[in-house]
Backbone as CSV, one residue per row, in Angstrom:
resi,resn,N_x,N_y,N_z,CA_x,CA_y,CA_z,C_x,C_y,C_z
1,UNK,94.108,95.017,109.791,93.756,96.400,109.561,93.597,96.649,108.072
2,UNK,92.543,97.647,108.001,92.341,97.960,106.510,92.913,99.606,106.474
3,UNK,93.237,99.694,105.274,94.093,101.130,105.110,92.588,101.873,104.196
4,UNK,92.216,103.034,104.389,91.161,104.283,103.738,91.797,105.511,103.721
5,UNK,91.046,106.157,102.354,91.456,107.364,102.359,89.977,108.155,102.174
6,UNK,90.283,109.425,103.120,89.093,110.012,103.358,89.382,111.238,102.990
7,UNK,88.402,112.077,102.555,88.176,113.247,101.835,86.884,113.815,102.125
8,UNK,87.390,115.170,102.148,86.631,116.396,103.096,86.967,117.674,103.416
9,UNK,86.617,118.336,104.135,86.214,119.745,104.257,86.486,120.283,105.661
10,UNK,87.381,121.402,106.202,86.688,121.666,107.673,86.624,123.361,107.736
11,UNK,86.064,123.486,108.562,86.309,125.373,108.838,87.332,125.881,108.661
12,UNK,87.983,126.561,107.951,88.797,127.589,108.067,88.440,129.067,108.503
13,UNK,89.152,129.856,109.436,88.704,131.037,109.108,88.319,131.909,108.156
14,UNK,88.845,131.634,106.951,88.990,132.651,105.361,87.839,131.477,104.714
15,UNK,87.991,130.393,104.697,87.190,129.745,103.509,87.324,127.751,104.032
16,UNK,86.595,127.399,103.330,86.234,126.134,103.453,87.727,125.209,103.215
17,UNK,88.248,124.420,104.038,89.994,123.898,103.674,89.932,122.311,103.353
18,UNK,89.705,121.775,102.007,89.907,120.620,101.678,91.037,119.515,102.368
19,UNK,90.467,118.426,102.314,91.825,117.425,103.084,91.535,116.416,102.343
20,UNK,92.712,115.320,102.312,92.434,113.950,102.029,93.302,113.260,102.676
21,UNK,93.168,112.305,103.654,94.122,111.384,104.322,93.939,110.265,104.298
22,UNK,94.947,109.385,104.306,95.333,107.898,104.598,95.304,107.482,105.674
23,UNK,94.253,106.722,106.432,94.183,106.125,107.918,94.140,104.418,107.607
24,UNK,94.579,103.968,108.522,94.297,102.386,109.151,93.369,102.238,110.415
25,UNK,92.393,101.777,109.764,91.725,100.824,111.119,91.017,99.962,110.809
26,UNK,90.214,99.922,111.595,89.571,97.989,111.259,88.339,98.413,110.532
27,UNK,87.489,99.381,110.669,85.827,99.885,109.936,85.859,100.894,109.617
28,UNK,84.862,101.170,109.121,85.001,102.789,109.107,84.442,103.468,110.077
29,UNK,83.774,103.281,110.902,83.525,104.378,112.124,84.218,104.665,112.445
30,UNK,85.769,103.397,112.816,87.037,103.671,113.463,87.736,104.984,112.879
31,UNK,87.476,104.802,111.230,88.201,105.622,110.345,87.553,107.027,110.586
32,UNK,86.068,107.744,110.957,86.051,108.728,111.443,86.317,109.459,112.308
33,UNK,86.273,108.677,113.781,86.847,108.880,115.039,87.844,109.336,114.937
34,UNK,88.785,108.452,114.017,90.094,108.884,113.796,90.767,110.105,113.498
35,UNK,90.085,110.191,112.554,90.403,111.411,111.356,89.509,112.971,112.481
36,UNK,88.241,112.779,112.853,87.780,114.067,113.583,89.012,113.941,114.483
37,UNK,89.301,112.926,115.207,90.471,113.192,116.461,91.552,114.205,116.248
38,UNK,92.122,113.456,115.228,93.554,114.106,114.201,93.444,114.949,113.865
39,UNK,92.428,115.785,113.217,91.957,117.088,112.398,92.172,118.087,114.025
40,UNK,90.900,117.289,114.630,91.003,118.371,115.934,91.653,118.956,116.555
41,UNK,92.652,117.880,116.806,94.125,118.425,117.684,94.651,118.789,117.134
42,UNK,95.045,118.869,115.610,95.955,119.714,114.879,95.845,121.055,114.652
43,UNK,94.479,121.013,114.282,94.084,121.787,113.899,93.298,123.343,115.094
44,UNK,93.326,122.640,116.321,92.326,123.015,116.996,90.326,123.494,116.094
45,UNK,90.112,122.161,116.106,88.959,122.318,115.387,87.837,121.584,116.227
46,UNK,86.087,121.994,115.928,85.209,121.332,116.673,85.081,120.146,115.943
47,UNK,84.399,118.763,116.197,83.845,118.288,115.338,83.262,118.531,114.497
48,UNK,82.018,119.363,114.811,80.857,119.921,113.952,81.849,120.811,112.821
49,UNK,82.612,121.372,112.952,83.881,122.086,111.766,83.910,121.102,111.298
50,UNK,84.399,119.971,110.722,85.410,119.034,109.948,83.817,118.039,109.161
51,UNK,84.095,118.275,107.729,82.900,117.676,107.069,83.398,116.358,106.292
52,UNK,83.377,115.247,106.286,83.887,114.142,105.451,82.703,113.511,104.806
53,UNK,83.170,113.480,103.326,82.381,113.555,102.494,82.603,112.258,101.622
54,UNK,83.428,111.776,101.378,83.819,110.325,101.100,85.403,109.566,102.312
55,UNK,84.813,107.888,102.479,85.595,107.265,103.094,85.506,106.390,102.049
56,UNK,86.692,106.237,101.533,87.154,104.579,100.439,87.922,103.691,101.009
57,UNK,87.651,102.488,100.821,88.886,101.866,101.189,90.019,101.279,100.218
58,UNK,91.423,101.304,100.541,92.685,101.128,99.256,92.861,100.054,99.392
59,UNK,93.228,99.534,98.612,94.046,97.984,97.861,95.549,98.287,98.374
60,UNK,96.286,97.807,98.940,97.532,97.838,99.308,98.668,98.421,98.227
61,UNK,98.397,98.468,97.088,99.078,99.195,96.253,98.225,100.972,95.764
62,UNK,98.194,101.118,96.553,97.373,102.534,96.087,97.494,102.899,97.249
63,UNK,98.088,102.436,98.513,98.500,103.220,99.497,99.904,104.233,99.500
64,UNK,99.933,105.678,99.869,101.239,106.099,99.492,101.450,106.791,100.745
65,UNK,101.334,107.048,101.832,101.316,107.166,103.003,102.245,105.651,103.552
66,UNK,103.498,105.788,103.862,104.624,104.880,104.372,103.952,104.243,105.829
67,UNK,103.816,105.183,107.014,103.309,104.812,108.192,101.859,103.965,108.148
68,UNK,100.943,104.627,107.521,99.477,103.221,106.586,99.694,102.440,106.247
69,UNK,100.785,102.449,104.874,101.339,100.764,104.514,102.441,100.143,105.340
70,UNK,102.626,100.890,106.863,103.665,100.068,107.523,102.297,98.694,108.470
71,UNK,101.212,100.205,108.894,100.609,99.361,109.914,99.649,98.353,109.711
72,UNK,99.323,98.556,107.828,98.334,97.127,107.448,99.213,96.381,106.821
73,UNK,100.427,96.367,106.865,101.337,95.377,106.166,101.543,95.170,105.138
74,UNK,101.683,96.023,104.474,101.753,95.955,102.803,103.140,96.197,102.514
């Protein structure tokens, strides 16, 4: 598994609500699926709400999310 951090945008009622999270998966498609999934249910949000605007991927020391660097092994 590769660890990414993604950064983006989704609907808020009042105004546009920035995010940036730390996911593990193997590509990055995985890494969107992911992240719309997570946003959604938390958030109760549509897809079409949640805008991601950069996916990077981290070097094992630039991960700071504990549960990310548990599940790519760092």
């Amino acid at each position: 598994m590769k660890a990414f951090r993604v950064v983006g945008s989704y609907a808020d009622p009042r105004k546009r609500q920035p995010f940036s999270i730390e996911v593990s998966a193997e590509d990055e498609e995985a890494v969107k699926e992911r992240v719309l999934s997570t946003l959604g249910s938390k958030h109760r949000l549509k897809r079409w709400e949640i805008d991601i605007t950069e996916i990077t991927e981290l070097a094992p020391d630039q991960i700071t999310n504990p549960v990310v660097k548990y599940e790519v092994g760092a």
